[in-house]
C-alpha positions, -999 to 999 in steps of 0.1 A, spaced: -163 -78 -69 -147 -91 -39 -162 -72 -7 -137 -61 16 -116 -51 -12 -146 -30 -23 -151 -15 12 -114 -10 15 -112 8 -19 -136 33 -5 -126 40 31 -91 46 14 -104 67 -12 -124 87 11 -92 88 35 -71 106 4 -95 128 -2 -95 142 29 -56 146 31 -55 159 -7 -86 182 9 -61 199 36 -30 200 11 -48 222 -9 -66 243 17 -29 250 32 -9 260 4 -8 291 23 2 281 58 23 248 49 50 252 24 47 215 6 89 217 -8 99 216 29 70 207 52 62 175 59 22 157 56 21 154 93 28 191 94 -12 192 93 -16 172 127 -7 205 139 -24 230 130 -71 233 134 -71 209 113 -51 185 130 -83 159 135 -91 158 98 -58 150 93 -58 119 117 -91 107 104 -80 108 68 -50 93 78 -71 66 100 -92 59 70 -62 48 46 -52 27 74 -85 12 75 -90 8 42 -56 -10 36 -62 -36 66 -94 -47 45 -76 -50 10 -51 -68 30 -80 -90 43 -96 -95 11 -59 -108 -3 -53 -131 23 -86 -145 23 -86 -146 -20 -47 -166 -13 -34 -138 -35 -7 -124 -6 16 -150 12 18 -143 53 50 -122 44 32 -98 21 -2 -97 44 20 -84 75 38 -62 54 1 -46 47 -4 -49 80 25 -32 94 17 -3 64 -19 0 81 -4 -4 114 23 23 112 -7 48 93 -21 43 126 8 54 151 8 81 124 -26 95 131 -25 92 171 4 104 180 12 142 166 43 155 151 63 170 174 90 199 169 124 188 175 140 218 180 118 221 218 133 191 232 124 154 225 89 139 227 76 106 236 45 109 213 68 128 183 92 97 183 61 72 187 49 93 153 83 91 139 85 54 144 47 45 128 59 67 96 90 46 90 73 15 92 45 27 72 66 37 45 94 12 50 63 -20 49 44 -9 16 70 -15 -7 79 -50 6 43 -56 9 36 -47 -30 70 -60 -42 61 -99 -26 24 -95 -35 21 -86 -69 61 -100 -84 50 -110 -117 69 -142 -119 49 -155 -87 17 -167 -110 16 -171 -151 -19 -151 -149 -5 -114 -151 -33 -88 -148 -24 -52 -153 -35 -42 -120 -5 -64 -109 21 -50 -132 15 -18 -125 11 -21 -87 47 -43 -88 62 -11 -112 51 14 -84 63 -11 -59 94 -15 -74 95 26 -77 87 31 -40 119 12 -29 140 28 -52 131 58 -37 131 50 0 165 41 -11 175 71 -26 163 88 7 187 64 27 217 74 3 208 110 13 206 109 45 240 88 49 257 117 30 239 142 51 254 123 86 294 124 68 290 162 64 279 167 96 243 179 79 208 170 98 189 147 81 158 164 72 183 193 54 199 176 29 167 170 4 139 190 3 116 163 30 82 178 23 84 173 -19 105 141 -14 78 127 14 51 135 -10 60 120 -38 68 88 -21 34 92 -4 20 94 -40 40 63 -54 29 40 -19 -6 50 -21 -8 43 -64 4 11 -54 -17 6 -27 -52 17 -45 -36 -10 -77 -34 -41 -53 -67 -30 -41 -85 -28 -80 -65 -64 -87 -84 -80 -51 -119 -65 -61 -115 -77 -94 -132 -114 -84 -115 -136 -100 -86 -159 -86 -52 -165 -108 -55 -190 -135 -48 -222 -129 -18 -241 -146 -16 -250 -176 -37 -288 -180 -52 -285 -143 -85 -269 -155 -91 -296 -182 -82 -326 -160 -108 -311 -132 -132 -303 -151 -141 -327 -185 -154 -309 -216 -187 -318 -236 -169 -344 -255 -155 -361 -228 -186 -366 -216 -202 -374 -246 -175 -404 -254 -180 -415 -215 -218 -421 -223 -211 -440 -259 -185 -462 -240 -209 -472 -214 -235 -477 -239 -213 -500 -260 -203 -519 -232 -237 -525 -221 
């Protein structure tokens, strides 16, 4: 198993666990059809939520490390990661802010890292894992290019919304319930994410093409014929 896709597994998991930790602990408070994720940064338990957060990005950086470093992502992909972790980051420092009070630099700092986040980790699983970039498929791969492929249809679909929402004069954030729609794209990114992780700590590289691995390295009988050639010869 490949170690910083190990270590990035677990800092991510642990990360999760603590956001899934305050989603449940605030059904009460934080209504999840129409509140947004961030909505936590908010309230006591605001610095759980930026740790949890600050762990997924940490654990995403190092399963983009152990990629790069394995040749399985391309620069394109690997920045794409990069700006996921990178935007998860902005994320956790800077707080939501509540528009209705007047504008904030640290709420459009926040607003800015969660597009990119969520903008970067399709493209990033999309040009990582496309199946048609190697002939050895694993089914870590597949399914992290189906969620990939899932994600961008539905940041898509959240785009088409909020164009219709601007030609009837609606805000935004009004025209689709943001909390459920947020958190089940949030689901879809992350499933992706944890999939290109399980496919980097697997340890093995892609196979090679077809008749490199038998011209590199001879079998038994090659040898064997090698040494009755020589002896003949002699």
């Amino acid at each position: 198993m490949h170690q910083p896709a190990r270590w990035g597994l677990g800092v991510a998991g642990a990360g999760i666990a603590l956001i899934i930790g305050l989603e449940l602990t605030s059904l009460d408070e934080i209504n999840p059809l129409r509140r947004t994720i961030s909505e936590h940064g908010l309230g006591p338990g605001g610095w759980v939520f930026g740790l949890g957060v600050g762990l997924l990005a940490a654990g995403s950086a190092a399963i983009a490390v152990s990629l790069a470093r394995k040749r399985l992502a391309g620069i394109v992909g690997t920045l794409a990661l990069l700006g996921w972790s990178a935007g998860l980051m902005l994320t956790a420092w800077f707080e939501k802010h509540d528009w209705s009070v007047g504008p904030s630099t640290s709420g459009s700092i926040h607003r800015v890292g969660s597009f990119v986040a969520f903008l970067c980790l399709p493209l990033a699983v999309v040009v990582i894992a496309r199946p048609w970039r190697r002939p050895g498929r694993s089914r870590a791969t597949l399914v992290a290019f189906a969620l990939g492929v899932c994600s961008v249809l539905w940041v898509a679909g959240i785009g088409t919304m909020m164009l219709i929402g601007a030609r009837h004069g609606l805000p935004w954030y009004r025209v689709m319930p943001l909390g459920l729609v947020e958190r089940v794209l949030a689901v879809t990114e992350v499933a992706a994410l944890l999939a290109l992780g399980v496919w980097a700590a697997a340890g093995r590289l892609d196979a090679a093409p077809a008749g490199q691995g038998a011209a590199a390295v001879p079998g038994p009988g090659a040898a064997g014929g090698a040494s009755s050639a020589t002896r003949s010869s002699t």
